[in-house]
C-alpha positions as a Markdown table, in Angstrom:
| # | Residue | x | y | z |
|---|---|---|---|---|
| 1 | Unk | 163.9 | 195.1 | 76.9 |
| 2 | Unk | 161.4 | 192.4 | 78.8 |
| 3 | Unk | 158.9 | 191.1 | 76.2 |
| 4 | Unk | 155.5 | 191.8 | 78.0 |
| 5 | Unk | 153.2 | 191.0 | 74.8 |
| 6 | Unk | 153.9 | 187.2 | 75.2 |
| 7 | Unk | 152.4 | 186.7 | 78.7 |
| 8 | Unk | 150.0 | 188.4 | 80.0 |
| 9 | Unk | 150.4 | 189.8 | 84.1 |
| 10 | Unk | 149.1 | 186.9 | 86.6 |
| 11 | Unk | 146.8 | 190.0 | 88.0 |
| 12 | Unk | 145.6 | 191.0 | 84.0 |
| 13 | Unk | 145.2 | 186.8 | 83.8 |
| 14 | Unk | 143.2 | 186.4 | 86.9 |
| 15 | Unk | 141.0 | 189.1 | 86.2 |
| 16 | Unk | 140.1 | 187.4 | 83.0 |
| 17 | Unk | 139.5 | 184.8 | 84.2 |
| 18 | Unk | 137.2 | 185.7 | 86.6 |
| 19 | Unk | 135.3 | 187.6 | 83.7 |
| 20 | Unk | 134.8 | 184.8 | 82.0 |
| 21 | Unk | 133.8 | 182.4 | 85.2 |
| 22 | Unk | 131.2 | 185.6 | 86.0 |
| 23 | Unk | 129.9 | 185.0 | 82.3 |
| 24 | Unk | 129.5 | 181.7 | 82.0 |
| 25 | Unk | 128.0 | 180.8 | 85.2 |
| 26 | Unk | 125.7 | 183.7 | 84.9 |
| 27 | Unk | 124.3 | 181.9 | 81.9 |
| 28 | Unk | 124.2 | 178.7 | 83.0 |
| 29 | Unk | 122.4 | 180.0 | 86.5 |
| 30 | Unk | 119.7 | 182.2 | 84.3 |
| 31 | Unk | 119.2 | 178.6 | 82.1 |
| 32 | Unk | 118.3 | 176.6 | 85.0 |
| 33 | Unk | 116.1 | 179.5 | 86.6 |
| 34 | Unk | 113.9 | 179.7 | 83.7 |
| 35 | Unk | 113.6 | 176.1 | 82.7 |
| 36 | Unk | 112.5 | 175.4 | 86.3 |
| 37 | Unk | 109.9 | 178.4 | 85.9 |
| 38 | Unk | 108.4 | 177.3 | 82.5 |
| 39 | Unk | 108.3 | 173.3 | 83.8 |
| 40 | Unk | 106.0 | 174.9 | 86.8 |
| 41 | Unk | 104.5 | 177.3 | 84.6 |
| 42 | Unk | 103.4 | 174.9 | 82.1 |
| 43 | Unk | 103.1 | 171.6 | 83.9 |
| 44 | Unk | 102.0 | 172.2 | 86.8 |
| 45 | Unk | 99.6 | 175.8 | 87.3 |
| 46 | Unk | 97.5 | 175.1 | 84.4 |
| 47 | Unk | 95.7 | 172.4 | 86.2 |
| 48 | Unk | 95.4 | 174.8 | 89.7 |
| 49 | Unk | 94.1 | 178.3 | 90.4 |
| 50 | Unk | 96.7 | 180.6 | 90.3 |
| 51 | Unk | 98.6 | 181.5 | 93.4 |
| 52 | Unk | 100.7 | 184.1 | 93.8 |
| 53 | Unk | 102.1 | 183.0 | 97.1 |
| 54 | Unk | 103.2 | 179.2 | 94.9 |
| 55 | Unk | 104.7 | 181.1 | 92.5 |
| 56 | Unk | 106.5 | 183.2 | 94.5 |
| 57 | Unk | 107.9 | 179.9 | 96.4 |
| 58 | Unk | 108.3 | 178.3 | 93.5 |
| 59 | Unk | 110.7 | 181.5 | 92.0 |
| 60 | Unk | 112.9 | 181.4 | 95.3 |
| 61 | Unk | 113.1 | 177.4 | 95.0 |
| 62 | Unk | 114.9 | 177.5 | 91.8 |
| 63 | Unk | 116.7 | 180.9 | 92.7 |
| 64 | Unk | 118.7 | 178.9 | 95.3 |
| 65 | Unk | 119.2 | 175.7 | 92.9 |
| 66 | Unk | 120.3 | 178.0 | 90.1 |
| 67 | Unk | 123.1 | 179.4 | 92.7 |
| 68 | Unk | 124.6 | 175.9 | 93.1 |
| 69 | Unk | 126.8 | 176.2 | 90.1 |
| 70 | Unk | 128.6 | 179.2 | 92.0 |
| 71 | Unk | 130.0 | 176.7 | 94.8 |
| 72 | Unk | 132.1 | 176.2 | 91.7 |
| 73 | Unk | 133.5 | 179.8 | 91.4 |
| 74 | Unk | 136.9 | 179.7 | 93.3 |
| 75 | Unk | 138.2 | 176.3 | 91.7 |
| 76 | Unk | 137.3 | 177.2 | 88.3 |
| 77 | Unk | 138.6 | 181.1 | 88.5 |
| 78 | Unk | 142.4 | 179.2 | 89.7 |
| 79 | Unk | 141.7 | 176.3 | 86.8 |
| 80 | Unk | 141.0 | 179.0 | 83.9 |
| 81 | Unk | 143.6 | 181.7 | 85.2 |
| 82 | Unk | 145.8 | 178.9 | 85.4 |
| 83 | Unk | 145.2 | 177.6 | 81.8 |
| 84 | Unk | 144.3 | 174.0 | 82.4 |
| 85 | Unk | 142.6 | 172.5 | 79.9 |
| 86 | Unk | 138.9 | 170.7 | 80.5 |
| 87 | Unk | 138.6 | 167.3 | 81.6 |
């Protein structure tokens, strides 16, 4: 009888994995999106009339720099389904 408990399937591994690359890049994309909002929000629209069409621009601005962590996915789904520790 094959002992199945030690190692997990590559598929069950992979799926994990990608889980947790989902998770954690989630976070650190929503922690750069709302830093970059409350930097403009606090440094720079108190001292102008309110906008809505800056704000707006200013929203989608650090929408796209919060997705440049996920040019990371692939590499660090096959890194963590792999098991290869941190650098």
């Amino acid at each position: 009888m094959p002992n199945d408990a030690v190692a997990p399937p590559p598929d069950s591994r992979r799926q994990q994995a990608r889980e947790l690359v989902i998770q954690r890049l989630g976070l650190v994309s929503m922690a750069i999106w709302v830093v970059g909002i409350l930097v403009f929000l606090t440094a720079v629209l108190p001292g102008r009339p309110f906008r809505p069409s800056i704000g707006a621009l200013v929203g989608t601005f650090m929408l796209c720099i919060a997705a440049i962590p996920w040019l990371a996915y692939g590499p660090l789904v096959e890194r963590v389904a792999r098991g290869e520790p941190r650098e």
